[in-house]
N, C-alpha and C positions, 0 to 999 in steps of 0.2 A: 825385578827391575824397579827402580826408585822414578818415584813421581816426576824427578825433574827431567827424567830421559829426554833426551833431544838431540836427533841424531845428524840434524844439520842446521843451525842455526842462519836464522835471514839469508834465504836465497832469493833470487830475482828469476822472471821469469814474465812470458808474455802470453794474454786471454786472447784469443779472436773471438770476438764477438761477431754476430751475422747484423746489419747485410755489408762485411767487409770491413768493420771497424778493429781494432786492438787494444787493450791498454794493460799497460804492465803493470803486474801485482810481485806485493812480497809473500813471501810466504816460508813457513817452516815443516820440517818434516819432522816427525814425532813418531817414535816405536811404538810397537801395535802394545800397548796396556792394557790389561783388561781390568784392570781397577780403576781406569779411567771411565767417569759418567759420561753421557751423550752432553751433559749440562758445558762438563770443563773441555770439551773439546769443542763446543759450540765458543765459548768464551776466548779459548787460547786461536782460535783461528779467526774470529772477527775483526783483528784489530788491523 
């Protein structure tokens, strides 16, 4: 599997936070890589 795998790009979705708040994040879903460091999956999910 090549580094750029990504297996759904910019999805939307919503956090519930306690006590009863919400806010909506983006986020991506990326194939399980195992050549993938803990470093670039911190980095590709921050932003």
């Amino acid at each position: 599997m090549s580094r750029d795998a990504v297996t759904q790009p910019a999805a939307f979705g919503i956090v519930y936070k306690p006590p009863g708040t919400v806010r909506p994040v983006k986020y991506t879903i990326v194939a399980n890589d195992q050549g993938w460091s803990k470093n670039e999956m911190i980095h590709l999910t921050s932003k």
